[in-house]
C-alpha positions as a Markdown table, in Angstrom:
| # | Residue | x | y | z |
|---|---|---|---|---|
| 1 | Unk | -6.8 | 30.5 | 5.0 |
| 2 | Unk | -5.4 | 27.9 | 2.7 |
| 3 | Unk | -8.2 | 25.5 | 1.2 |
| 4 | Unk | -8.4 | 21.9 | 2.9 |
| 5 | Unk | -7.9 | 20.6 | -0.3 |
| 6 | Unk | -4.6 | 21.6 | -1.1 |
| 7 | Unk | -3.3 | 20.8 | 2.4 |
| 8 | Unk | -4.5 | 17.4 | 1.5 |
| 9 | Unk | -2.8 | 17.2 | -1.3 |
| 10 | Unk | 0.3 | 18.9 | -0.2 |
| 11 | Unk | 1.2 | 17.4 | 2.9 |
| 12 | Unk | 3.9 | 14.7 | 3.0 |
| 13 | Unk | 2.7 | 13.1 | 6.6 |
| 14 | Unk | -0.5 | 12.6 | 4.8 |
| 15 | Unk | 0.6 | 11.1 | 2.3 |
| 16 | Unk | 2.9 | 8.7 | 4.0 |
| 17 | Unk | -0.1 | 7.9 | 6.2 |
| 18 | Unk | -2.5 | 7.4 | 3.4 |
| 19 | Unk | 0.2 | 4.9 | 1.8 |
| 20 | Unk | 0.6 | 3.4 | 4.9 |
| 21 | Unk | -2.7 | 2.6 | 5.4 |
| 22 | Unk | -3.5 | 1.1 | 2.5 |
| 23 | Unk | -0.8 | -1.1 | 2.2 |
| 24 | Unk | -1.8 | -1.8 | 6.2 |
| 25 | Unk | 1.6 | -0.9 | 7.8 |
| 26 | Unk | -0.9 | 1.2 | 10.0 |
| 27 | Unk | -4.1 | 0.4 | 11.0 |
| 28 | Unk | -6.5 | 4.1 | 10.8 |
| 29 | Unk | -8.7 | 4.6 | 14.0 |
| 30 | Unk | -11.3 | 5.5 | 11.2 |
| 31 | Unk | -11.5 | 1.6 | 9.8 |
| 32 | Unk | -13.3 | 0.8 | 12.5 |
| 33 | Unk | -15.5 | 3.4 | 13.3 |
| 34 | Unk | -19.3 | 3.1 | 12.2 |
| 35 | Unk | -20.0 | 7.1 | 12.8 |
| 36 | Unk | -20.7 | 8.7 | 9.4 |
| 37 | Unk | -17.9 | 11.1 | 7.8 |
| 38 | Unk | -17.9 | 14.3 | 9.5 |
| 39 | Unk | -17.2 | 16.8 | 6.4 |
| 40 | Unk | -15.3 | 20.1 | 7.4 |
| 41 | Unk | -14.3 | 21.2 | 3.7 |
| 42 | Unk | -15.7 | 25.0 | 2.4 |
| 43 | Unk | -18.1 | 22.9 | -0.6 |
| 44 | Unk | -18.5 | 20.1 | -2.4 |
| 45 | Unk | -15.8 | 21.2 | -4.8 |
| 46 | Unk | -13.2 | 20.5 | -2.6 |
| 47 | Unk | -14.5 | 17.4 | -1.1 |
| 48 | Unk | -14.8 | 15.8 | -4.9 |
| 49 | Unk | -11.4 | 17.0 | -5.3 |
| 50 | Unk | -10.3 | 15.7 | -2.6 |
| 51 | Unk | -11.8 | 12.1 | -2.6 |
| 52 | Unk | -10.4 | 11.7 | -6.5 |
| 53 | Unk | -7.0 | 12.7 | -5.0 |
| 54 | Unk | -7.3 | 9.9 | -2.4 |
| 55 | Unk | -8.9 | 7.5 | -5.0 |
| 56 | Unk | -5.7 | 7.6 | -7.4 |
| 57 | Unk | -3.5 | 7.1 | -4.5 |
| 58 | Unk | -5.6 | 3.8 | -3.4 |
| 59 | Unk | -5.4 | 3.0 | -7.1 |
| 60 | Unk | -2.0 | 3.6 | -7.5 |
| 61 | Unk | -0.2 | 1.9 | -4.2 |
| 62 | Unk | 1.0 | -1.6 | -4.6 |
| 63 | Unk | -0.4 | -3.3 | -2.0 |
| 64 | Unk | -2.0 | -7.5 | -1.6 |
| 65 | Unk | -4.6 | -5.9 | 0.3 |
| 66 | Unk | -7.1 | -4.0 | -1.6 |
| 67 | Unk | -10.6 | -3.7 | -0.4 |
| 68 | Unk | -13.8 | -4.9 | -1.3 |
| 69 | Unk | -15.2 | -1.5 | -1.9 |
| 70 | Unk | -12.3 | 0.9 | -2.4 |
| 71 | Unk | -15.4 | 4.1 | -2.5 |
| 72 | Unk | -16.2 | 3.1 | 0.8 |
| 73 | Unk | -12.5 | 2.5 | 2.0 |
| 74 | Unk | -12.0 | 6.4 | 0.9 |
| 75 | Unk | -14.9 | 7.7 | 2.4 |
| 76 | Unk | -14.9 | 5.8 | 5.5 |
| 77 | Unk | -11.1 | 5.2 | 6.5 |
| 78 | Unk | -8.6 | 7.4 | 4.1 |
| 79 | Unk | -10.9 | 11.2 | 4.3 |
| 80 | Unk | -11.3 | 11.5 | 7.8 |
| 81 | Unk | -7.3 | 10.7 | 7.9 |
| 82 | Unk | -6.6 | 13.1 | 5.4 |
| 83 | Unk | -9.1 | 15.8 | 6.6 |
| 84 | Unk | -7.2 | 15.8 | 10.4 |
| 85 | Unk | -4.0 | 16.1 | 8.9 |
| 86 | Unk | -5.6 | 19.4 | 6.9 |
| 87 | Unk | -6.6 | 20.7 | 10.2 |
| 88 | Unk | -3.1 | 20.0 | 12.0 |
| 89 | Unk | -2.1 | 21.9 | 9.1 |
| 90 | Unk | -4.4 | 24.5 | 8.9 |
| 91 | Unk | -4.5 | 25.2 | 12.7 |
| 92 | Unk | -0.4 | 24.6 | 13.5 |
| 93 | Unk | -2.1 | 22.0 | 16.1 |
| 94 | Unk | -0.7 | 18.3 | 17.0 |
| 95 | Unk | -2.5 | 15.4 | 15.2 |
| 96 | Unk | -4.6 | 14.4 | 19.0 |
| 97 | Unk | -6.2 | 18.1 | 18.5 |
| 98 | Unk | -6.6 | 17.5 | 15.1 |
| 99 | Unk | -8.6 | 14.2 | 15.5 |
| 100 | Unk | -10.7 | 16.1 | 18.9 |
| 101 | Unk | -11.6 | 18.7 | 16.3 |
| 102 | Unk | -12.3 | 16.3 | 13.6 |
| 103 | Unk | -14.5 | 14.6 | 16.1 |
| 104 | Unk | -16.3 | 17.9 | 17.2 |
| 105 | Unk | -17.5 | 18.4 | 14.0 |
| 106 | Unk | -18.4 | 21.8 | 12.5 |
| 107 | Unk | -19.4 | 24.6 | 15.3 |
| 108 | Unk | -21.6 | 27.2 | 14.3 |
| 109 | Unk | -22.2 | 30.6 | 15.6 |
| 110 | Unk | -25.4 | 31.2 | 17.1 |
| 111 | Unk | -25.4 | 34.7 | 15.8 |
């Protein structure tokens, strides 16, 4: 299966998303949520990767809205977006399954 990471990178929805958040030509179901991140990535490797992905692109997107604390505005809003567009990805699922498995959380086998 293809890492989360490079789906997050790779994917052209997401990025259009993130973009669009930022600049707030969408408003992210995540900006207003105060559950903590659920993390579905394979190791902290990818998450780092992941977050200094979404970093540079709040860095680099001209916007008049920037936030007060842009580490928070990536953990909080911009890496749950990107992680349920890694699982529509991954999966080949729509983006409302996507965001029902992002807000499942992990499953384990009780084996």
């Amino acid at each position: 299966m293809q890492s989360l990471w490079l789906i997050c990178r790779d994917t052209k929805g997401q990025w259009w998303s993130t973009v669009n958040i930022i600049t707030g030509n969408t408003v992210s179901p995540w900006a207003k949520k105060q559950d903590r991140v659920i993390l579905l990535f394979e190791d902290d490797e990818q998450v780092d990767k992941v977050m200094h992905f979404l970093s540079e692109v709040l860095e680099r997107t001209e916007t008049d809205k920037k936030s007060a604390d842009p580490v928070a505005f990536v953990m909080d809003v911009l890496l749950p977006e990107a992680t349920v567009y890694a699982l529509r990805a991954v999966y080949s699922i729509s983006l409302d399954k996507a965001k029902e498995m992002y807000m499942r959380g992990t499953e384990f086998d009780s084996r």
